[in-house]
C-alpha positions in Angstrom: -120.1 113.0 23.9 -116.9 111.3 24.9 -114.1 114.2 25.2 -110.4 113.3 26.2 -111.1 114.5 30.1 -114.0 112.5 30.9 -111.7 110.0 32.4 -108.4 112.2 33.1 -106.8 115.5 33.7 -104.2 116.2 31.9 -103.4 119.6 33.4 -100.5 117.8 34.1 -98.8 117.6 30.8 -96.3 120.3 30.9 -92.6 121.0 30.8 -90.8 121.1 34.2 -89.9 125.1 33.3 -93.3 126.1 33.1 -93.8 124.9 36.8 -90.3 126.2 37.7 -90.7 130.1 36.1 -94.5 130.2 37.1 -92.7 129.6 40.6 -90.4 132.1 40.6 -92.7 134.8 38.9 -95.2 134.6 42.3 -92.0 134.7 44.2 -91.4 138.0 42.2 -94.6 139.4 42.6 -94.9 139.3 38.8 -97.3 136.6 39.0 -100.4 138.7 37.8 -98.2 141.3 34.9 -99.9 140.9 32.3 -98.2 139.8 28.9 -99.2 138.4 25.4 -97.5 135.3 23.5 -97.8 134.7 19.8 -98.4 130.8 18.3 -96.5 130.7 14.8 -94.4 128.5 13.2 -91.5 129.0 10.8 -91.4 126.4 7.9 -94.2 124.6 5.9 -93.9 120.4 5.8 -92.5 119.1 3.5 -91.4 122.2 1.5 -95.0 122.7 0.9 -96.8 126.0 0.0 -99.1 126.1 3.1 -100.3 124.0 6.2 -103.9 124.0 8.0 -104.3 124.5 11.4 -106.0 121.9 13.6 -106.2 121.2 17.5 -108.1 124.2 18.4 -111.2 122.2 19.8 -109.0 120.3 21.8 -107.3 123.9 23.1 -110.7 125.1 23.9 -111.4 121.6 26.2 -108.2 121.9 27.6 -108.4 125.7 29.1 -111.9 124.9 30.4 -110.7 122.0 32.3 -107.3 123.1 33.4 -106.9 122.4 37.0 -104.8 121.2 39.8 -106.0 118.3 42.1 -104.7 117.4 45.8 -102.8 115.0 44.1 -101.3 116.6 41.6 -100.1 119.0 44.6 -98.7 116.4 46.8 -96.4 115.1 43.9 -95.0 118.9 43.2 -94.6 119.4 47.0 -92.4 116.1 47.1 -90.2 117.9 44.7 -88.8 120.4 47.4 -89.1 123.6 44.6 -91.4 125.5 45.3 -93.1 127.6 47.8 -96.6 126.6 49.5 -97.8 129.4 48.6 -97.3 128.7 44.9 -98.5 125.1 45.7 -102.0 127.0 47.1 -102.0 129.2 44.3 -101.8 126.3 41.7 -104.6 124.1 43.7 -107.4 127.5 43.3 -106.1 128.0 39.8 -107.8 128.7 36.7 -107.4 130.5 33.7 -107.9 134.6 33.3 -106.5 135.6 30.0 -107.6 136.2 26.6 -107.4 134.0 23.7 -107.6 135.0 20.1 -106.9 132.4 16.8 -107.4 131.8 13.4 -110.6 129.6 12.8 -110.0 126.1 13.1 -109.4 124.4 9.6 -108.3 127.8 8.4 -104.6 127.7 5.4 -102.1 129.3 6.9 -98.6 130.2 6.4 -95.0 130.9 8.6 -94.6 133.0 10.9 -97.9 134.5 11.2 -99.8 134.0 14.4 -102.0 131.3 14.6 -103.6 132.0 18.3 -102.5 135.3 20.4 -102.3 134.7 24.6 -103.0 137.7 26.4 -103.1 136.9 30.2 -101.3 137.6 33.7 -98.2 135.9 33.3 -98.3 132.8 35.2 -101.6 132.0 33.1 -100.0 132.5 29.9 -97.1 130.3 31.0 -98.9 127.2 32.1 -100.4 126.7 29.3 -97.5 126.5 26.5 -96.6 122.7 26.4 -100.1 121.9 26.1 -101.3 124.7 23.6 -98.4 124.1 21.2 -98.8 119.7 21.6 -102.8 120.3 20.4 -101.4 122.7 17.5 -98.4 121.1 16.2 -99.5 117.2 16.3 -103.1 118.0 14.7 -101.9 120.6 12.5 -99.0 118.2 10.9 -101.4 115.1 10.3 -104.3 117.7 8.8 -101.8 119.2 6.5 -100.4 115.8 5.1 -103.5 113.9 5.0 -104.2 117.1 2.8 -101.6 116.4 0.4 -102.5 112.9 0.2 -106.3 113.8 -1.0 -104.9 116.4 -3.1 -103.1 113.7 -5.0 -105.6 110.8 -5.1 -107.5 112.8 -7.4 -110.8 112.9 -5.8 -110.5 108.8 -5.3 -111.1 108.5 -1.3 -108.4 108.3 1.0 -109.7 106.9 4.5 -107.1 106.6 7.5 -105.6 103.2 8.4 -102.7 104.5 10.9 -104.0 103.8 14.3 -101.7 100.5 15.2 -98.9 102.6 13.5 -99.5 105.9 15.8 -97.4 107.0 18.4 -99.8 106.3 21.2 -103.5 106.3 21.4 -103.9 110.1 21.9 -101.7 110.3 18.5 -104.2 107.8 16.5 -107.1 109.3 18.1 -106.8 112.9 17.4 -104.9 111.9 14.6 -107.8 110.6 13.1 -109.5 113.9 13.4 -107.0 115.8 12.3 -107.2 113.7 9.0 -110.6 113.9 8.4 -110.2 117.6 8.5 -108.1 117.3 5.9 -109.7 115.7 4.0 -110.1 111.9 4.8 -113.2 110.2 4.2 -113.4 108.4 7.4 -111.4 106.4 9.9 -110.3 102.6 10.9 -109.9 103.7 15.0 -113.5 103.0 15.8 -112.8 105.6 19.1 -112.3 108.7 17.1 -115.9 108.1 15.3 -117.3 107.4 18.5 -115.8 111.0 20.2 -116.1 112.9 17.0 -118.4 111.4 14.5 -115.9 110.3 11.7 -117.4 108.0 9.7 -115.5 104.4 10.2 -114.7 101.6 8.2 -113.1 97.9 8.5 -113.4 94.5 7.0 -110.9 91.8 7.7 -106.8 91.2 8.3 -105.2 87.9 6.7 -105.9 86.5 10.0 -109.4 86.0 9.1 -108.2 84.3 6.1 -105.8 82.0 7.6 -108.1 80.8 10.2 -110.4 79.0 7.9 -109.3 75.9 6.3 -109.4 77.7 2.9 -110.0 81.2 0.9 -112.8 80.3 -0.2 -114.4 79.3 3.2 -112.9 82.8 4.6 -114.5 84.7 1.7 -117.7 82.9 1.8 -118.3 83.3 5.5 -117.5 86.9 5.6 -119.9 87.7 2.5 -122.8 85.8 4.7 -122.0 87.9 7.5 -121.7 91.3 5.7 -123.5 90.7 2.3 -124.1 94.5 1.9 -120.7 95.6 2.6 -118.4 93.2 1.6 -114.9 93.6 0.9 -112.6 90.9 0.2 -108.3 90.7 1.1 -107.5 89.2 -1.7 -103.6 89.0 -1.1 -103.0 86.2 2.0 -101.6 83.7 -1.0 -101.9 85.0 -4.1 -103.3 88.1 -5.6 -104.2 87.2 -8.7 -104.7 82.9 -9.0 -106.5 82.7 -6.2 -107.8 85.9 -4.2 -109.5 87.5 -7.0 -110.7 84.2 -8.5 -112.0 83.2 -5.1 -113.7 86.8 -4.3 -115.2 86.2 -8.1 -116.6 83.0 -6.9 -117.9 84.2 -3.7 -119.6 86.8 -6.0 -121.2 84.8 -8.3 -122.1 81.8 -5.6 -123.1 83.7 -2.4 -124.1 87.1 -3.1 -125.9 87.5 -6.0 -127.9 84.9 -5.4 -129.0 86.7 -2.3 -129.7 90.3 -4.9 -126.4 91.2 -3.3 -122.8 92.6 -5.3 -119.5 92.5 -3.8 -118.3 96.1 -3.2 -115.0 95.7 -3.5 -111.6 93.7 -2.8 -108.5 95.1 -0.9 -104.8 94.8 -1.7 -102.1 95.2 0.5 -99.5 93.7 -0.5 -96.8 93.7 -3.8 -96.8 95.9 -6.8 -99.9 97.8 -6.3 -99.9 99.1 -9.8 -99.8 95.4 -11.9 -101.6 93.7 -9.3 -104.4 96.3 -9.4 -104.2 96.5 -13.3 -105.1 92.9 -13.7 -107.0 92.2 -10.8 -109.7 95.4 -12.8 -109.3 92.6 -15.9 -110.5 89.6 -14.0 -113.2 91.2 -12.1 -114.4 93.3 -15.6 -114.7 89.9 -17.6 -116.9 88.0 -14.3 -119.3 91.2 -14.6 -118.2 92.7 -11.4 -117.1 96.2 -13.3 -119.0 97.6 -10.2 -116.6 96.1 -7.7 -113.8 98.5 -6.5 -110.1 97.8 -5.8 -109.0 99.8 -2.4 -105.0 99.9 -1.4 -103.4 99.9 1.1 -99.7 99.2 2.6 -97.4 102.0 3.0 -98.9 104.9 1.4 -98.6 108.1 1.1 -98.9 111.7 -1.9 -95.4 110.3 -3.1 -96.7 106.6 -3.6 -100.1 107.7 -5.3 -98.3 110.1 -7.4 -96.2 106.9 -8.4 -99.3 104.8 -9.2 -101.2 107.2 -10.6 -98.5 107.8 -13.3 -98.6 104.0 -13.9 -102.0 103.9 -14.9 -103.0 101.7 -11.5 -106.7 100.8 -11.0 -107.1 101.9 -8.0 -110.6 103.6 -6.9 -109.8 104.1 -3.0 -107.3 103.9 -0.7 -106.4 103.3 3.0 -103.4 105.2 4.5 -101.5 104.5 7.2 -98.5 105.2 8.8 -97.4 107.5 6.7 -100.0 109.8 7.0 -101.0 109.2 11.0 -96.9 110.0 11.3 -96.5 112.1 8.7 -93.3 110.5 7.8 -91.3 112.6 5.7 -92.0 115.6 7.8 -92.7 114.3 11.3 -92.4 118.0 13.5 -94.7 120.7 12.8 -92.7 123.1 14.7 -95.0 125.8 16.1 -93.1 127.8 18.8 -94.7 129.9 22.0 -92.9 133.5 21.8 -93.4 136.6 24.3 -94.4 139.3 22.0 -95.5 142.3 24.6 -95.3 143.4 28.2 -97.9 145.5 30.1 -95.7 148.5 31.8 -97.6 151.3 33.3 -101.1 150.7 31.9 -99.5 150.2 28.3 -98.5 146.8 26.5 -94.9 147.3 25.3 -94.0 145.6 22.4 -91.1 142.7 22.5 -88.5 141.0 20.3 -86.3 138.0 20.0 -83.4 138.2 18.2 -81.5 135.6 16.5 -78.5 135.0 14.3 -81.2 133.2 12.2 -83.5 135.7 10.8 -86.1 133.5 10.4 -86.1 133.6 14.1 -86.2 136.8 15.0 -89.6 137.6 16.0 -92.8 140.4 15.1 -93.1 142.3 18.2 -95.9 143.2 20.0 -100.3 142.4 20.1 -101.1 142.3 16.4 -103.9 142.0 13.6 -103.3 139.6 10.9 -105.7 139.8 7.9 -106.1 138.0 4.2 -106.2 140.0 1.7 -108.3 139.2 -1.3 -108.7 140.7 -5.0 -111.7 141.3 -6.8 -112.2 137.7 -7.8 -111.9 136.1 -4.2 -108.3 134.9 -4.5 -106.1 135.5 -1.5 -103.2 137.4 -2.3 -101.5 137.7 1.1 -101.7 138.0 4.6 -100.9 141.3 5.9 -99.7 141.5 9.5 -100.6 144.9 11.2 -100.3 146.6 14.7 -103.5 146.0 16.7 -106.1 148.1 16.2 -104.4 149.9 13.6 -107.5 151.1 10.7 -107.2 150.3 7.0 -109.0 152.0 4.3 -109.6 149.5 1.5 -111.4 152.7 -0.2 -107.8 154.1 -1.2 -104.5 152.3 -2.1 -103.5 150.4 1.1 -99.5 150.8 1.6 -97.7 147.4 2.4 -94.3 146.8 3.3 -92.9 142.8 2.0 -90.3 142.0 4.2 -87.9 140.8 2.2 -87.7 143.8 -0.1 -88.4 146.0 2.0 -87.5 149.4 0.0 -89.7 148.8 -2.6 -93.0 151.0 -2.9 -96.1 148.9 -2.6 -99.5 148.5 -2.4 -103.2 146.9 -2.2 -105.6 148.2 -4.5 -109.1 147.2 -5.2 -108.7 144.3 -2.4 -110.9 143.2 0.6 -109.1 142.8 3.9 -110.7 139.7 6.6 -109.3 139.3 9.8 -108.6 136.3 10.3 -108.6 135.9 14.5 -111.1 135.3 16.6 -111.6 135.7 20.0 -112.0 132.2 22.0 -111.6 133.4 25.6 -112.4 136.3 27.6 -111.3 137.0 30.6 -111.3 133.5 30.9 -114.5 132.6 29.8 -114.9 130.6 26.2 -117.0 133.4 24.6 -116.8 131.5 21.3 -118.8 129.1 19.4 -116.9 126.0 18.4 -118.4 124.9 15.1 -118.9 120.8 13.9 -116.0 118.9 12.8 -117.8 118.7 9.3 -117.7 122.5 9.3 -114.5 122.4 9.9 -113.4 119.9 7.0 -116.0 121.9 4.5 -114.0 125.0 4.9 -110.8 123.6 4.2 -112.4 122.6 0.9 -113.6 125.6 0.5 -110.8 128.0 0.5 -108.7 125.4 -1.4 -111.2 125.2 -3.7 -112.3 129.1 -4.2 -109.4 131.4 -2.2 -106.1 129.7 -2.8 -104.4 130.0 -5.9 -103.3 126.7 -7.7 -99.8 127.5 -7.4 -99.8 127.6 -3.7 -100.6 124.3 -3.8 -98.1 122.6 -6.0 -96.3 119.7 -4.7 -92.6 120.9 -6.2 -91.9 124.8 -6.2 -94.9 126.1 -5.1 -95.3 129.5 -5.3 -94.6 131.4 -1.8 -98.1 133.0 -0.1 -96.7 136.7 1.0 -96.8 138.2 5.0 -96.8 141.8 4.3 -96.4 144.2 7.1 -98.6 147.3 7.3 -95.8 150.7 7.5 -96.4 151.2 10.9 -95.2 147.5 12.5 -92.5 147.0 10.0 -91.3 150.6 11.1 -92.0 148.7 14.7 -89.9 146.0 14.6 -86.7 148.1 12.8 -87.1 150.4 15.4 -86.9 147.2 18.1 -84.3 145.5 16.4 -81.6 148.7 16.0 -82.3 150.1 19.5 -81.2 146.1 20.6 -78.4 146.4 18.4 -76.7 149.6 20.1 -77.4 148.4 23.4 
């Protein structure tokens, strides 16, 4: 199968600090301390109740390939920053640490830890640009394509946003970071190729202009594709001639070859009207089979919109919007130092920030749902690792936010939610299929996420809970900073 290295290394793609610190932590003789950095992020898209995390297949590829050619070397030495040594080191490099995540696909919330590094410290360095560019792009355009099936209804959404991507990379993984959340299928024939997305395409209005008329265009595609056919019916107009003339091709070409046409496309003007009586014309020739699929700047807002008007729309094609995620275009998923190893022991650290929201959960953690009796999750509850719960008895929890309040989980299950991906450097995990992936999204929106989570408008806030023993962790962190 073709992956994104058969033809490149992109071991490359870093920021200039990584190289620079990595550099000076050999020159240190910290090079091999080893540390642990926590993936999170901080604020839902689009003021929405939770996001899904994608990109960890391409994580997984990435770490197993991650290497340093003689050329790659050459271009760092003709910077003049660092030390052959380093330079040596980097050429026989690859990657010793641990790696523990969430399942791919799996709802998550801010500032829990998506994927934990533990590794010598120039390992767990290297790797940040790359770790959080796989995260943050595929997690955004999995979460919005998300919201957009959510609001079609159950009508399919497929993605169209390839020629409107960022770059081939973006419309690629893009596409596979839509169908995990939900998409149908894909127009960018290279993501079904590398990942099995199912694909789909008929025509532009360049196939209709380059025949003398409509009618020719139709008729020549519907002989080409009789079991598929589709129809644009918007190059001139919508409604006296494209319908019309996809009603003739209909009646004239395909059904006397036992064929139906499967649908028309519009892409153009007000979807709504156009789609209202276009479902009239095609109803009265017979065709109450055919469907009407839009397209043209889509996305949850626009379908919310046509949906309230009653539009006749059975499928749609999304494009930029969703392979950008317009109206939120940065995920925002951060690499953070959480914990030192001193002396044989992993000593937990903080970040502190004017901004609360950025002050960070120190040290190597658990992070486990929490469920009650009838398989709803109720919260995510962040404790210190290895620390043992007792679902047998009232579990104590401490919510952040009101912190002096006396709570806790009774009659709940507790999963944890990471896995471990690498050990010692080694993948010791079994990736599963990209419809596996997609399937358990639907899943735990369909049976462990409450309904108000997933509002579009106010939606109800999903709780990270701290076990006693790490909130009492990080107060003690942040007062002894304080009085320093």
């Amino acid at each position: 199968m073709k992956t994104q290295f058969n033809e490149r290394n992109i071991s490359m793609v870093m920021d200039m600090y990584e190289l620079t610190m990595t550099n000076g932590y050999l020159n240190q003789g910290m090079g091999d301390t080893m540390v642990a950095f926590d993936v999170f992020y901080r604020n839902n898209p689009d003021n929405a109740g939770f996001a899904i995390f994608a990109g960890l297949q391409q994580v997984v590829e990435y770490i197993q390939n991650l290497h340093f050619s003689e050329e790659d070397i050459e271009y760092l030495r003709s910077k003049k920053l660092f030390t052959e040594e380093f330079l040596q080191y980097l050429l026989n490099f690859k990657f010793r640490g641990d790696i523990y995540a969430m399942p791919e696909g799996t709802v998550m919330y801010p500032n829990e830890p998506i994927m934990t590094v533990i590794a010598p410290l120039i390992d767990a360095q290297l790797i940040e640009t790359t770790i959080l560019l796989q995260v943050n792009h595929q997690s955004l355009i999995a979460t919005k394509t998300n919201r957009i099936v959510r609001v079609a209804g159950g009508k399919p959404v497929s993605d169209f946003g390839a020629r409107r991507a960022h770059n081939v990379d973006a419309a690629v993984y893009g596409a596979r970071a839509a169908y995990i959340g939900g998409a149908v299928g894909t127009a960018t024939v290279l993501a079904g190729q590398m990942f099995g997305i199912p694909i789909s395409g008929t025509m532009a209005h360049s196939w209709v202009m380059s025949f003398e008329t409509e009618y020719e265009a139709f008729a020549a595609y519907a002989k080409s594709y009789p079991d598929s056919t589709v129809l644009l019916v918007d190059t001139y107009d919508v409604l006296k001639s494209g319908v019309p003339n996809a009603i003739r091709v209909a009646k004239e070409i395909l059904e006397p070859m036992g064929k139906r046409l499967k649908g028309i496309r519009l892409d153009s003007g007000d979807l709504a009207y156009l789609s209202k009586a276009a479902r009239k014309q095609l109803d009265k020739a017979g065709l109450t089979d055919c469907i009407i699929v839009a397209s043209n700047g889509l996305d949850e807002y626009t379908i919310a919109s046509l949906n309230r008007q009653g539009a006749q729309i059975d499928s749609y094609g999304v494009g930029e919007r969703l392979i950008t995620s317009s109206t939120t275009p940065v995920f925002g998923a951060v690499y953070k130092l959480v914990a030192v190893k001193e002396e044989g022991d992993f000593v937990p650290k903080i970040k502190i920030s004017e901004t609360a929201e950025k002050i960070t959960n120190p040290g190597i953690k658990d992070l486990y749902r929490v469920y009650d009796e009838e398989g709803k999750a109720v919260a995510d509850y962040l404790t210190i690792k290895g620390e043992q719960i007792d679902a047998t008895v009232p579990v104590r929890y401490i919510d952040p936010i009101k912190y002096w309040k006396n709570r806790s989980f009774e009659n709940c299950t507790f999963k944890l939610l990471h896995q471990q991906i690498f050990k010692d450097g080694e993948l010791v995990y079994e990736l599963p299929a990209l419809e596996e992936i997609r399937n358990f999204v639907r899943h735990q929106l369909e049976c462990e996420i409450w309904e108000e989570e997933q509002r579009f408008e106010n939606s109800h806030p999903h709780y990270l809970d701290m076990s006693p023993a790490m909130f009492e962790r990080k107060m003690s962190l942040l007062h002894e900073k304080n009085s320093d």
